[in-house]
C-alpha positions in Angstrom: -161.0 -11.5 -18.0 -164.7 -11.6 -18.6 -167.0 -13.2 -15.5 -168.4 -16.4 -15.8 -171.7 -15.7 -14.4 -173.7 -14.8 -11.0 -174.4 -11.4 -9.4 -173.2 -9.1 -7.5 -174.7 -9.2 -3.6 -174.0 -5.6 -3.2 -176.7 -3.2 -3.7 -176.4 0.6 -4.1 -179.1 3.2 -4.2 -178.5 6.7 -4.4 -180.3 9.6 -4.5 -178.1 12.9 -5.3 -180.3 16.8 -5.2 -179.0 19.8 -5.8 -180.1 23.4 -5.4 -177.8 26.7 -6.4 -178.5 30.5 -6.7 -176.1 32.4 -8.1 -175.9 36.0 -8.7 -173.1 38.3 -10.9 -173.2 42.0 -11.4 -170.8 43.7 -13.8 -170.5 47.3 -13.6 -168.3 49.9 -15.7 -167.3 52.1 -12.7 -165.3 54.5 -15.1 -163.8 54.2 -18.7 -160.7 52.3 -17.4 -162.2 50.4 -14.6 -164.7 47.6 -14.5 -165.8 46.2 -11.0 -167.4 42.7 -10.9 -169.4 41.0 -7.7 -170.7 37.4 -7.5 -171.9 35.1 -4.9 -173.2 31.4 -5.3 -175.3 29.3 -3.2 -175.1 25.6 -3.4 -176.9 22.9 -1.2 -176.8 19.5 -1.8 -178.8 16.3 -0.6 -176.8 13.2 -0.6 -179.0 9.9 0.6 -177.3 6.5 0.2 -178.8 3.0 1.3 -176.4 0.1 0.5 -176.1 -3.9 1.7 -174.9 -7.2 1.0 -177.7 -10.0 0.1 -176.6 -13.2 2.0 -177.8 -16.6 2.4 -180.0 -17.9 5.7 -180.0 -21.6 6.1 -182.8 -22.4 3.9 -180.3 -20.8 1.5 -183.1 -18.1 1.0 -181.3 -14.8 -0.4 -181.7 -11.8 2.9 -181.2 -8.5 3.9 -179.1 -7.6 6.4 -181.0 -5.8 9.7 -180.3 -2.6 9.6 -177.5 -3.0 12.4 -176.0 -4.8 10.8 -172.2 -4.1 9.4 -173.7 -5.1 5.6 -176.1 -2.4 6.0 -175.5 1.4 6.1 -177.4 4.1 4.7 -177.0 8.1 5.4 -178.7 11.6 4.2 -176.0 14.7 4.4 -177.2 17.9 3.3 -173.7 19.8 2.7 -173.3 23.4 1.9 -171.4 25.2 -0.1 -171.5 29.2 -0.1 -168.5 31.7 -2.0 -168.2 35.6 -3.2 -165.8 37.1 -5.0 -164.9 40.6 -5.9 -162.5 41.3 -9.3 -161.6 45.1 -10.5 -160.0 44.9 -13.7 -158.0 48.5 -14.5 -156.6 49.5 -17.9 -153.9 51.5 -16.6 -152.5 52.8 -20.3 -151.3 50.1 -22.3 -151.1 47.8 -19.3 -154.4 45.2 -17.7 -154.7 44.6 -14.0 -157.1 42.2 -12.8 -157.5 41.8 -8.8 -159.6 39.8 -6.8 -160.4 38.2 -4.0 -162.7 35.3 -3.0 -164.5 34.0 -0.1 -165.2 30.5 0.1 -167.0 28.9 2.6 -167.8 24.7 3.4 -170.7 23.3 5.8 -170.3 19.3 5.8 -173.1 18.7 7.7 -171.3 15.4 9.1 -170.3 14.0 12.1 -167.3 12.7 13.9 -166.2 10.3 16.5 -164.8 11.7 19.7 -162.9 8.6 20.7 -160.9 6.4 18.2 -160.3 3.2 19.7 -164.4 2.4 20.3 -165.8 4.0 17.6 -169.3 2.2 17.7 -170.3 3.0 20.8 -168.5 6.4 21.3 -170.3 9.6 21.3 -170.4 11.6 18.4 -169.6 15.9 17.7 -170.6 18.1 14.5 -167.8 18.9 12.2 -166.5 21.4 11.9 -166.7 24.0 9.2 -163.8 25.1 6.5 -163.4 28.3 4.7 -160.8 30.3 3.1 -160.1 33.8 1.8 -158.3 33.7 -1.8 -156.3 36.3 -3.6 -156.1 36.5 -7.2 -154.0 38.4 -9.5 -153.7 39.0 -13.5 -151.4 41.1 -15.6 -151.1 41.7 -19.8 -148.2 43.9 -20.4 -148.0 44.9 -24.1 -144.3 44.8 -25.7 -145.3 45.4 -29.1 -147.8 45.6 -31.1 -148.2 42.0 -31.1 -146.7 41.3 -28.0 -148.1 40.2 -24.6 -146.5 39.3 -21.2 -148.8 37.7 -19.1 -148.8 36.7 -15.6 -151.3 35.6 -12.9 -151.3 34.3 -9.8 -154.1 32.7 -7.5 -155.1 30.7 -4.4 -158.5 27.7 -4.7 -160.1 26.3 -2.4 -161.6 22.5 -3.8 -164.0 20.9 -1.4 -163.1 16.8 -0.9 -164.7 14.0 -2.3 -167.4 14.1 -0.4 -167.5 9.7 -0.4 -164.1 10.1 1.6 -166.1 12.8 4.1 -169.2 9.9 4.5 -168.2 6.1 3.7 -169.2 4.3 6.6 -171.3 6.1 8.5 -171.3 4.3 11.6 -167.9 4.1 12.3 -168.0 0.5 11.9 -164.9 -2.7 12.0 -166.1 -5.4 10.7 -166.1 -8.8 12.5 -164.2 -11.2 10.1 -161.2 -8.9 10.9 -161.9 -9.6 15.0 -161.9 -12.6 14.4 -158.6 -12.3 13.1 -158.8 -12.2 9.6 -157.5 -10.1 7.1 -160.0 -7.4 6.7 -162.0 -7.8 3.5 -161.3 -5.4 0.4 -164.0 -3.2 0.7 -164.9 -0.2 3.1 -165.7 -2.1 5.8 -162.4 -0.7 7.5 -162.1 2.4 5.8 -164.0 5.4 7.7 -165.0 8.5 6.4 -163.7 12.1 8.0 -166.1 14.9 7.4 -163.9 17.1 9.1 -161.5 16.8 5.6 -160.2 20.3 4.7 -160.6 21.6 1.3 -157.2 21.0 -0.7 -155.3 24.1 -1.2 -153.8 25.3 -4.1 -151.1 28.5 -5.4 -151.0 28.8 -8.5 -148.9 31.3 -11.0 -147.3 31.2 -14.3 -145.7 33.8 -16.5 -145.9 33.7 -20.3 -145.3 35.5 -23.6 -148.3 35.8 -26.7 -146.4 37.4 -29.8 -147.9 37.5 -33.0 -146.1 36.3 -35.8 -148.8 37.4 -38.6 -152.3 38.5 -38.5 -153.9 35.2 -38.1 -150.5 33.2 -36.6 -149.7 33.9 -32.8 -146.9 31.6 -30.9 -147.7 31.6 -26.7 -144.9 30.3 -24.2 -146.2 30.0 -20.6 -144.6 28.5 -17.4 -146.6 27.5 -14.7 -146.3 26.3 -11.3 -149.0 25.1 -8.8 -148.4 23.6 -4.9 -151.2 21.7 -3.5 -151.7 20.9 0.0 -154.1 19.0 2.2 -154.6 16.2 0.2 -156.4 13.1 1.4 -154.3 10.3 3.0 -155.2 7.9 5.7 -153.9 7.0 9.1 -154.1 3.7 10.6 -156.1 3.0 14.1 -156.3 -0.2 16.0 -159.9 -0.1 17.8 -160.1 -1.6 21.8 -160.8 -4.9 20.4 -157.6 -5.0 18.5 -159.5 -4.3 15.1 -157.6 -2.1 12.3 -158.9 0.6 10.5 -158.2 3.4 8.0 -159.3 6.9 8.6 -159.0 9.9 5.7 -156.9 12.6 6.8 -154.9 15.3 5.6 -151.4 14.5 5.1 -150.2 14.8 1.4 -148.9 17.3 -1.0 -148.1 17.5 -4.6 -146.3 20.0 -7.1 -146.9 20.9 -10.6 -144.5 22.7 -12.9 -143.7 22.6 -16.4 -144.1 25.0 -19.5 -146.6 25.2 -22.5 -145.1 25.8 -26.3 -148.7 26.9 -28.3 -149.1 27.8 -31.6 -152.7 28.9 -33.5 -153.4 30.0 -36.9 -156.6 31.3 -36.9 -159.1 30.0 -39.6 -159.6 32.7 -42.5 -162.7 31.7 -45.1 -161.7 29.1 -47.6 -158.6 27.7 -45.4 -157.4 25.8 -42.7 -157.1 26.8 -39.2 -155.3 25.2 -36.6 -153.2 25.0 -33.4 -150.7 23.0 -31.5 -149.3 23.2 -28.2 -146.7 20.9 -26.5 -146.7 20.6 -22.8 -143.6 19.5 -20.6 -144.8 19.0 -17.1 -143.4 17.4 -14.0 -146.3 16.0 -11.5 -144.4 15.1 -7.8 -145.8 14.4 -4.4 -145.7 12.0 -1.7 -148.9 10.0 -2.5 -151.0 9.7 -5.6 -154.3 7.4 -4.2 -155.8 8.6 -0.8 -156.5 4.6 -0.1 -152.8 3.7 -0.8 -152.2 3.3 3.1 -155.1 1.2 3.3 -153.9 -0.8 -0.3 -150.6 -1.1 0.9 -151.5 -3.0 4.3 -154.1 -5.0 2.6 -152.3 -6.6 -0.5 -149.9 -9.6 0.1 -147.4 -9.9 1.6 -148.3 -6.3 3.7 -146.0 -3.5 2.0 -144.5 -0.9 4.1 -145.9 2.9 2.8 -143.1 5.5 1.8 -143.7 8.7 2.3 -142.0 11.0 0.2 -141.5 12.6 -3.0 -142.1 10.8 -6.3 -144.0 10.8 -9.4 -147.4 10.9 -9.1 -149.6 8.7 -11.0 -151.4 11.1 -13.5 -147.9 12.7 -14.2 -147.4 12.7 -18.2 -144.0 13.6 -19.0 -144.9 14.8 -22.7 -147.7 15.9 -24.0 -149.0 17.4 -27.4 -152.7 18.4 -29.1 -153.3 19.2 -32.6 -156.5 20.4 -33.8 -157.6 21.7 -37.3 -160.7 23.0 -39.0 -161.5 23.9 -42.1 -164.3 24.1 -44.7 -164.1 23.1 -47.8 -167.0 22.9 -50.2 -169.5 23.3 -48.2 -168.2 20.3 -46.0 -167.0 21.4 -42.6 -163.8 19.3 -41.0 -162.3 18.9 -38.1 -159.9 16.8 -36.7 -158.1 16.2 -33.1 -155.1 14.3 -32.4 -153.4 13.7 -28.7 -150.3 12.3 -28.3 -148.5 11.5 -24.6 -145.8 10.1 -23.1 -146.5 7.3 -20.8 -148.0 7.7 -16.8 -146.2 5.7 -14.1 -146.4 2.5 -12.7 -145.1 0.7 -10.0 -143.4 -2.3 -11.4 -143.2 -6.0 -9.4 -141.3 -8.9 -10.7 -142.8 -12.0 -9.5 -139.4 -13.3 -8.7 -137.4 -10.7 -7.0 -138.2 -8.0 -4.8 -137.5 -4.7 -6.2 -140.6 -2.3 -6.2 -139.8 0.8 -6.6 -142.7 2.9 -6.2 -144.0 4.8 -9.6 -140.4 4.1 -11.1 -141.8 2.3 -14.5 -143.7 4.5 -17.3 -146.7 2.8 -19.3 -146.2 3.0 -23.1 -146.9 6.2 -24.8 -150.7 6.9 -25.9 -152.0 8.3 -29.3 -155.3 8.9 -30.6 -156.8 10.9 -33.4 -160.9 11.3 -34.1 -162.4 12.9 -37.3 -165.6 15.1 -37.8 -166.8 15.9 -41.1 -170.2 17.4 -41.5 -172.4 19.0 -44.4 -175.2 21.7 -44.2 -178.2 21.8 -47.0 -180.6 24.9 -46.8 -184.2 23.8 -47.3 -186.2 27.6 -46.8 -185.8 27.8 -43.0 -184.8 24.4 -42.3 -180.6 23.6 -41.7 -180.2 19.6 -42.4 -177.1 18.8 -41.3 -175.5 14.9 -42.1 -172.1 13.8 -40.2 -169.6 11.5 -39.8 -167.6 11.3 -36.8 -164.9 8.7 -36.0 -162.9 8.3 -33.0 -159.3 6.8 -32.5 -159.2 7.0 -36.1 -156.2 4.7 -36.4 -157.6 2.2 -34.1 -154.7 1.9 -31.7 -154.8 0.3 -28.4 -153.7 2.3 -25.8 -152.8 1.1 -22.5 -154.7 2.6 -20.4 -153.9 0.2 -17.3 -151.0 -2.1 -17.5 -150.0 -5.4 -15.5 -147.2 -4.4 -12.8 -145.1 -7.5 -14.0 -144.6 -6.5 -17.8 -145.9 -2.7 -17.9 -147.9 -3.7 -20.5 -151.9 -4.7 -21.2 -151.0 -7.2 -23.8 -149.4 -9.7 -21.3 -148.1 -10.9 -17.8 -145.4 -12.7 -16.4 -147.2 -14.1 -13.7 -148.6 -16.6 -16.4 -145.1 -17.8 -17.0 -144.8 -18.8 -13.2 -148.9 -19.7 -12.4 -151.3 -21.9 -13.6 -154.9 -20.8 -13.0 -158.0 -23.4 -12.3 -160.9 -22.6 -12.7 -163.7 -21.9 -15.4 -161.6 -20.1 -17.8 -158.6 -20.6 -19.5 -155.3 -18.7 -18.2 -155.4 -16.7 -20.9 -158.7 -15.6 -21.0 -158.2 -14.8 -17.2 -154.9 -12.6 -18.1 -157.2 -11.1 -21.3 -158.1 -7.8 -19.6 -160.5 -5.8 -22.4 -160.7 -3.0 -19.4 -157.0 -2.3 -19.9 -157.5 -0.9 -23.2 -158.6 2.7 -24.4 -162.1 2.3 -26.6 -161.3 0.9 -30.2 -161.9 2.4 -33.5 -165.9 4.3 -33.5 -167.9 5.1 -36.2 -171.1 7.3 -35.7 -173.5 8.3 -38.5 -175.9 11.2 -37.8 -177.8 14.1 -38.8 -178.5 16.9 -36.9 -181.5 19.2 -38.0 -182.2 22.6 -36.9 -185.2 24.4 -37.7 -185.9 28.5 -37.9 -182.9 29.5 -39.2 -182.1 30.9 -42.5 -178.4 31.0 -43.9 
């Protein structure tokens, strides 16, 4: 529900920089060879100061001394450095693209050499990550509208780099010595900025054949492994106090086919194109803080590791998009429709969780753009009207674990809440919805240019 007041008594500042040079060269080698080169440079400058306000006994609001488990701050400069080569051949009717690419990841961070007195332990450098990928692409004509297509590639995608730095001293906090539960926040949760990149193959295989001129129907099927995702791992320090630390320890597999269909837009008609997509998304964890989640909520609940749905995997999915123009008015429209994500349902009076075993109800949204152009000399005014979620549905986006809805919850069957709010304005959750119905009025105007 909404909050009845106050503030919040933790403070963020952040201050994110970033630098890149980058460099690509194209050259036509001969008439059925084309050699590309590219290298990037990235460095980044990540400062963060962060604390809790509290109250001294004159009930004067403070700041935490710098020492203090309420106070952290830390300034990483991280860097990121890659190079690629790719030779595409036209070997007859037949493309070849190869490649390779070099990446290459400095987290500038440090790590604790002893686990179980992590405060006062000394300290080491991280260490450094990098990974040679190969990449290959191949159009085979079968007619002459007909393409086979195939490709197939390793990436390299650096970590989040808050799992790599959240707290940077290493610290427990004291509630939980004392023998509390730990708190929900990241007092317990320690950063690892010796996380490996996740790791990815991917390849698919498809068909483009060409039905008319302007209509073309593609089929592809894909597939992509990925490995080294972030989990945690559980410590209990000297003092008896628990912790979670980021590691690598989870995988996940995509696979699933694409159905696409385009008519391209002629002058005076309507273009559009549609593709359905039937995916399956499996692995053995979908949140890298479920370990830490799991141990924390209440009662404790046990973490399974294996295979499962993760908890972005949409069964169904399908686009539609048109365009046209039509009197001078140009129109466009986009619709999405999906099958529901999962969810983890929990009955509040018997104990049968089974993890991402429920699916959220199905999602749809349109949105409309209509614009008009008038010529004055050099001057293009352009008016516009553009509406999203058109039919002004609400779509779930969360859902309560007891119903697998947003509109409702069981729990309010079994509970009665007290405090400043009605129950139902505590169970009335505006978050768990997908923005309503959006009208936007506008006019773009562009000057020296003369249609």
């Amino acid at each position: 529900g909404f909050a009845t007041g106050g503030m919040r008594m933790w403070h963020h500042f952040r201050d994110n920089r970033t630098r890149i040079l980058k460099t690509d060269i194209r050259s036509q080698i001969t008439k059925n060879q084309t050699i590309g080169l590219g290298v990037s440079y990235k460095k980044i400058k990540l400062w963060l100061h962060e604390y809790q306000l509290y109250f001294d006994e004159k009930y004067e609001i403070q700041i935490p001394s710098v020492s203090s488990w309420y106070n952290n701050s830390y300034t990483h400069e991280p860097e990121e450095i890659s190079a690629y080569i790719q030779d595409k051949l036209e070997l007859g009717e037949m493309i070849i693209n190869l490649g390779v690419r070099y990446d290459y990841f400095d987290p500038d961070g440090v790590v604790p050499e002893n686990f179980y007195n992590t405060v006062g332990a000394p300290k080491r450098a991280a260490e450094t990550s990098s990974q040679l990928s190969p990449r290959v692409g191949i159009a085979y004509p079968i007619s002459d509208q007909g393409v086979i297509h195939f490709s197939y590639g390793h990436f390299f995608q650096i970590p989040n780099y808050e799992h790599l730095y959240i707290n940077p001293d290493f610290e427990v906090s004291l509630v939980q010595l004392k023998g509390d539960q730990p708190p929900r926040g990241s007092f317990n949760i320690m950063g690892n900025a010796e996380l490996k990149p996740e790791k990815t193959v991917s390849y698919e295989i498809g068909i483009k054949q060409g039905i008319t001129s302007d209509l073309t129907l593609d089929v592809t099927g894909f597939n992509k492994d990925i490995r080294d995702l972030i989990g945690q791992i559980t410590y209990r320090n000297i003092y008896g106090g628990r912790f979670w630390y980021f590691i690598n320890r989870d995988y996940a597999n995509v696979k699933g086919i694409t159905v696409a269909l385009e008519m391209r837009e002629a002058p005076g008609s309507v273009g559009f194109s549609v593709d359905y997509t039937y995916q399956s998304a499996t692995g053995n964890a979908s949140d890298p803080l479920d370990e830490s989640k799991n141990q924390e909520s209440d009662p404790p609940i046990q973490s399974e590791k294996k295979r499962q749905p993760l908890n972005w995997d949409q069964t169904h999915s399908l686009n539609l998009t048109t365009t046209t123009t039509q009197m001078g008015y140009h129109i466009s429209a986009i619709g999405k429709i999906g099958s529901g994500t999962p969810y983890t349902r929990e009955s509040p009076r018997y104990n049968n969780r089974i993890l991402n075993g429920e699916r959220k109800p199905m999602t749809m949204t349109f949105d409309v753009n209509v614009t008009k152009d008038f010529q004055l000399n050099s001057v293009t005014i352009s008016p516009f009207i553009k509406i999203t979620n058109l039919l002004d549905r609400k779509n779930n986006r969360d859902v309560y674990a007891s119903s697998g809805t947003a509109d409702y919850d069981y729990n309010m069957i079994f509970e009665t809440y007290r405090g400043y709010r009605t129950q139902e304005e505590w169970y009335r959750q505006p978050n768990y919805y997908d923005a309503p119905r959006k009208i936007i009025l506008g006019c773009s105007i562009n000057f020296g240019q003369n249609n």
